[in-house]
C-alpha positions in Angstrom: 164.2 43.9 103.3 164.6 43.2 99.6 167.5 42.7 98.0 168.3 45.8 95.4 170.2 44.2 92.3 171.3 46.9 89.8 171.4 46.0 86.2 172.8 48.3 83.9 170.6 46.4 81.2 167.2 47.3 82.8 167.4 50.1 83.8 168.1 51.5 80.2 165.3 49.2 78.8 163.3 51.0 81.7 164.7 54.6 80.4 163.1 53.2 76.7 160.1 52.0 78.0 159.5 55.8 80.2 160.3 57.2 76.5 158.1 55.3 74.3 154.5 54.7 76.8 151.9 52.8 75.1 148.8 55.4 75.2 146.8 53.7 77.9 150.1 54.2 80.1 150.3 57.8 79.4 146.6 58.4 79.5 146.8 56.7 83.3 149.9 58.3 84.4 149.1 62.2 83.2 145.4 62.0 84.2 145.9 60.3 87.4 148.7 58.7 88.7 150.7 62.1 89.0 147.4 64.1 90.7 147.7 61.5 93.7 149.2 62.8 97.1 151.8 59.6 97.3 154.6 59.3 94.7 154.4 56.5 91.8 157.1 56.0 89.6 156.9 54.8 86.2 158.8 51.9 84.5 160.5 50.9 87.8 163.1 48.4 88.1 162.1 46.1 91.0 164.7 43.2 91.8 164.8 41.4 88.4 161.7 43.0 86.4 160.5 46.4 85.2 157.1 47.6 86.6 154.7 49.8 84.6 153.9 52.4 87.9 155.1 51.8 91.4 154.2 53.4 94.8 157.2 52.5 97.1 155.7 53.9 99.9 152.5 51.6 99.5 154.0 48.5 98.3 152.1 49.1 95.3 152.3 48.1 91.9 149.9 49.2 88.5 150.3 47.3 85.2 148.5 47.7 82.4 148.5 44.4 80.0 148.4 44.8 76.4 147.5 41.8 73.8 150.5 40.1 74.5 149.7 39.7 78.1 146.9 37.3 76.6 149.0 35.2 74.5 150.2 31.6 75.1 152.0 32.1 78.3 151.6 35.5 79.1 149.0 35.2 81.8 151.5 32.3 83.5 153.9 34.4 83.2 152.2 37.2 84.8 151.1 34.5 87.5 154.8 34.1 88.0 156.1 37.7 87.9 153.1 38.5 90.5 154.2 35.6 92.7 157.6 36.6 93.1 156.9 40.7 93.2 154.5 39.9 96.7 157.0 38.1 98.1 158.9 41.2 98.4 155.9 42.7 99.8 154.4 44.4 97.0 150.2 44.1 95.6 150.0 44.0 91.9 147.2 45.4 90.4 146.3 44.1 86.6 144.3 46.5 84.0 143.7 45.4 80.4 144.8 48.3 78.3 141.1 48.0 77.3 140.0 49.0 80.6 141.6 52.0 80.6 140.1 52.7 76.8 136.3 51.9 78.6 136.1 52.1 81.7 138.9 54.6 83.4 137.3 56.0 86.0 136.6 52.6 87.2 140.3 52.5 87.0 140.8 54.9 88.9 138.8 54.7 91.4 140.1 50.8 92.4 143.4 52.2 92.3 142.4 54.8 94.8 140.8 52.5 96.8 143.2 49.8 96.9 145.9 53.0 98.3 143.6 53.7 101.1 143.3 57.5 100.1 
């Protein structure tokens, strides 16, 4: 069972982050995410990080990567942040923010697929 660690710190930058969703994050969570029969939760603490969505109950885990995700060391330390989030049990599953600008129902429909629905 993973350890819960509560930190005061992000779980307000998690409040901010719910207040202040990039477009692509809204546009997923409005026109999908919340019409699925299991619960995700957005900007999630999970041990040490902040998740974009999370479905506890299927150990499941939706970002969506913006620019900066590109950058020098952003993909390692996606690599790293992946790594450590299935060792608690959880999938991570990666969209470029462009992907949800061209091709959302393909979004979508891995999502649903990777849930089993």
């Amino acid at each position: 069972m993973p350890i819960k660690i509560r930190n005061g710190r992000l779980v307000q930058n998690a409040k901010s982050l719910r207040k202040n969703a990039t477009k692509e994050e809204k546009k997923l969570w409005y026109r999908f995410l919340v019409t699925l029969p299991v619960k995700f939760t957005r900007q999630k603490v999970v041990s040490r990080y902040i998740v974009d969505f999370c479905c506890a109950e299927k150990k499941l885990i939706v970002e969506l990567d913006g620019a900066q995700h590109y950058e020098a060391g952003g993909e390692k330390q996606d690599r790293l942040r992946d790594a450590f989030l299935a060792e608690l049990g959880y999938t991570v599953l990666r969209y470029s923010d462009k992907e949800i600008n061209s091709n959302f129902k393909g979004v979508c429909e891995d999502i649903w697929n990777r849930l089993g629905l």
